[in-house]
C-alpha positions in Angstrom: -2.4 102.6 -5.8 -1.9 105.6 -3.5 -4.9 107.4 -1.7 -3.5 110.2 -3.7 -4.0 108.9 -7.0 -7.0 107.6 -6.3 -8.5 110.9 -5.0 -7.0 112.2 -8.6 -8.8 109.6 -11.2 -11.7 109.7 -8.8 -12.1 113.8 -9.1 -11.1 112.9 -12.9 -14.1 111.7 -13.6 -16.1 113.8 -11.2 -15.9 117.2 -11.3 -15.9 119.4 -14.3 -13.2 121.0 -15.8 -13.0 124.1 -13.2 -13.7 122.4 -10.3 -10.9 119.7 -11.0 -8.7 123.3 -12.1 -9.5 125.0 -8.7 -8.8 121.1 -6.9 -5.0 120.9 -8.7 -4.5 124.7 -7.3 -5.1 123.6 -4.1 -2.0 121.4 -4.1 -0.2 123.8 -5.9 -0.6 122.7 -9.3 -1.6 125.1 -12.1 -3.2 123.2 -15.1 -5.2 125.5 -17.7 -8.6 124.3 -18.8 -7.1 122.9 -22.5 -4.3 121.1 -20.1 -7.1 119.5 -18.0 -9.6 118.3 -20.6 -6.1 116.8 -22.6 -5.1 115.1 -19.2 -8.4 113.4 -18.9 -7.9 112.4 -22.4 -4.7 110.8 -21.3 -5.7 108.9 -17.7 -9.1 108.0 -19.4 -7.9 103.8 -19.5 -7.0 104.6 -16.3 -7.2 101.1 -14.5 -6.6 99.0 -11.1 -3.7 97.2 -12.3 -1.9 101.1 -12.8 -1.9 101.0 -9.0 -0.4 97.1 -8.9 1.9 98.0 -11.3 2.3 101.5 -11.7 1.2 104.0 -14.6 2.3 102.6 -18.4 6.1 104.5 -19.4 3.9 106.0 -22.5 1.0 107.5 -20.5 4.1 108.8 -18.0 5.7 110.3 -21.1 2.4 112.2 -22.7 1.6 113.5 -19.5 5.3 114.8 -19.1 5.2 115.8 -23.0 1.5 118.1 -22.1 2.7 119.5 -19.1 6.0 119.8 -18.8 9.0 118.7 -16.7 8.8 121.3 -13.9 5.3 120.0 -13.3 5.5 116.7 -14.1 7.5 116.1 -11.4 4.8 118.2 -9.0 2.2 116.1 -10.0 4.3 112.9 -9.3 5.1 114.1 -6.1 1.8 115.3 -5.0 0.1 112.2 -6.6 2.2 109.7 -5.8 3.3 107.4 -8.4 
């Protein structure tokens, strides 16, 4: 699992809706408040073995499906997986 993703699912659980808004900005990711509290719906079985090996096709696709291509592949990038 990348230090990136980690830092992500970490601040997932961490920080409340804005805070987690204002951290995606700073990496140049917009997410609206609705597209946040969805995502943590998403990443919520977030687990170790995602970093061993990698996130689940379906969670990929629902996150992809809520945010978008154009994002999706921002995220990926910035994120790392």
């Amino acid at each position: 699992m990348t230090i990136q993703m980690l830092q992500w699912f970490e601040n997932l659980k961490g920080m409340n809706d804005k805070q987690l808004q204002k951290f995606a900005k700073q990496q140049e990711l917009e997410f609206s408040i609705e597209e946040i509290k969805k995502l943590r719906k998403i990443l919520s079985n977030a687990s170790i073995t995602w970093g061993i090996y990698g996130i689940p096709q379906n969670v990929r696709e629902e996150i992809e499906q809520l945010i978008g291509s154009k994002r999706y592949k921002k995220l990926r990038k910035v994120i790392g997986f």
